[in-house]
C-alpha atoms as a printed R data frame, in Angstrom:
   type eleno elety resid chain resno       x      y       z
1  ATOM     1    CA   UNK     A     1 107.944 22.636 124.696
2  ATOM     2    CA   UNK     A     2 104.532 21.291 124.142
3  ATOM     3    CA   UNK     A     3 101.924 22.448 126.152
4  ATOM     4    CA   UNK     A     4  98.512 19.695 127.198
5  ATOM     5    CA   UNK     A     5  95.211 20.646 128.533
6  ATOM     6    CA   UNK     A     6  93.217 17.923 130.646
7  ATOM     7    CA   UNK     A     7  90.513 17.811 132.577
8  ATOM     8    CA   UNK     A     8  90.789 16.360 135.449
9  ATOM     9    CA   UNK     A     9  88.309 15.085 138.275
10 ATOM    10    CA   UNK     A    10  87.514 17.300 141.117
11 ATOM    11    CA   UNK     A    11  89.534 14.666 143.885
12 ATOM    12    CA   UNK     A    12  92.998 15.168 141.611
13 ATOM    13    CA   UNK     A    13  94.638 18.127 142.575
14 ATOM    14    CA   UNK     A    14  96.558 20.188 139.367
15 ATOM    15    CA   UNK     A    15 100.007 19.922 141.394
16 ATOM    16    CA   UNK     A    16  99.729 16.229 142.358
17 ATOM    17    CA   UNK     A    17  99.125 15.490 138.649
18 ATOM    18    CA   UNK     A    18 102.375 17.319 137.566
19 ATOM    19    CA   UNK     A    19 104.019 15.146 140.009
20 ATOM    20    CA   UNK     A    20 103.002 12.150 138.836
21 ATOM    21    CA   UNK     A    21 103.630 12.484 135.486
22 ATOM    22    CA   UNK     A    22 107.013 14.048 135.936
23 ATOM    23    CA   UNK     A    23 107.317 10.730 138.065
24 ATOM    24    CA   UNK     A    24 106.480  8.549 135.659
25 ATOM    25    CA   UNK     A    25 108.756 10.461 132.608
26 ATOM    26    CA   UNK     A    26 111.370 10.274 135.247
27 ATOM    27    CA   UNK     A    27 111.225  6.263 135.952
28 ATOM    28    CA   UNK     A    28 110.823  5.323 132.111
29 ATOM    29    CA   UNK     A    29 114.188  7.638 131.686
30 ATOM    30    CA   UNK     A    30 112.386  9.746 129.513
31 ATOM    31    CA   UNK     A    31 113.173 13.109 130.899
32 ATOM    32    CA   UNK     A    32 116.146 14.013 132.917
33 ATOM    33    CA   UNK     A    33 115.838 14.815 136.457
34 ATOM    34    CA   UNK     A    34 115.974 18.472 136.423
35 ATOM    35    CA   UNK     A    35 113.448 18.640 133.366
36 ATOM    36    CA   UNK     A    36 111.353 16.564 135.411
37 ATOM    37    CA   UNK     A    37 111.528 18.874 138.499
38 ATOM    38    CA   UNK     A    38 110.533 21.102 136.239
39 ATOM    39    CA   UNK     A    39 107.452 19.144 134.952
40 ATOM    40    CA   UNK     A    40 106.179 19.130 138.528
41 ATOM    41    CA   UNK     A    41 106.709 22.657 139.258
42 ATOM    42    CA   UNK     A    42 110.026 22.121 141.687
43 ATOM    43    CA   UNK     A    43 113.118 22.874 142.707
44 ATOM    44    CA   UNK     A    44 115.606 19.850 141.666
45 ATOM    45    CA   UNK     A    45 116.316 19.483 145.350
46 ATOM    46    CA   UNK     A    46 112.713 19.128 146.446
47 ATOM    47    CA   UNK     A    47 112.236 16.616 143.627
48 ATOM    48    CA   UNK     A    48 115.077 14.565 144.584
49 ATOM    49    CA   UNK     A    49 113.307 14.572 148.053
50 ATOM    50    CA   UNK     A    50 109.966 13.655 147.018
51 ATOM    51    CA   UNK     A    51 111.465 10.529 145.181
52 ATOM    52    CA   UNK     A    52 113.220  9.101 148.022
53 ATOM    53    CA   UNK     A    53 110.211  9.706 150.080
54 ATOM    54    CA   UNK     A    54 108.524  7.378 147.839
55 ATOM    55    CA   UNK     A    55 111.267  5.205 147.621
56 ATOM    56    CA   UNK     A    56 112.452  5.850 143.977
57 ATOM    57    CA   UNK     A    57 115.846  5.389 143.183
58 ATOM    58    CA   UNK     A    58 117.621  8.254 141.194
59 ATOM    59    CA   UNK     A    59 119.224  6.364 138.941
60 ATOM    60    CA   UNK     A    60 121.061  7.679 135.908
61 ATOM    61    CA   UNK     A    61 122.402 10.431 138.023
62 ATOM    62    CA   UNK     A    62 126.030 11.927 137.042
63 ATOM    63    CA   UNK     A    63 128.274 12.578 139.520
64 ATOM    64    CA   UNK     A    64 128.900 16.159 138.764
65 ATOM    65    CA   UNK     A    65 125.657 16.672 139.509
66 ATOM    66    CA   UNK     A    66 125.116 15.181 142.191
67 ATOM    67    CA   UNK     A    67 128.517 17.240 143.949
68 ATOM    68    CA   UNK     A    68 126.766 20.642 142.281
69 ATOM    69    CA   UNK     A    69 122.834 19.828 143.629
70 ATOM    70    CA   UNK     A    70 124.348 19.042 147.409
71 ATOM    71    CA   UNK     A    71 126.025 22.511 146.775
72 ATOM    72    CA   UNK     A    72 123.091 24.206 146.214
73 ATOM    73    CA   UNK     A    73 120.544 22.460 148.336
């Protein structure tokens, strides 16, 4: 795992930063959805639940694991 150091501006928060990019690497298919949960610092359930809230389709998203998060959530 690589590890990045930025500086951000004082009205950015550390967490909502994580988000976003884990966002982002999420949308482009980049990262899977549990890496990206763990990008932002979340459980995959909480993840899952900040994407619908912004409207963001999971997409990609293998049955399986969809039976074993509602399991677990």
């Amino acid at each position: 795992m690589s590890r990045l150091t930025i500086d951000l501006p004082e009205t950015v928060a550390a967490e909502e930063a994580r988000l976003l990019l884990a966002i982002q690497l999420f949308q482009e298919q980049r990262v899977s959805c549990g890496r990206a949960a763990e990008v932002a610092g979340l459980k995959k359930s909480d993840f899952i639940a900040e994407l619908g809230q912004r409207k963001i389709p999971v997409v990609n998203y293998p049955p399986e694991e969809v039976a074993s998060d509602l399991q677990n959530a």
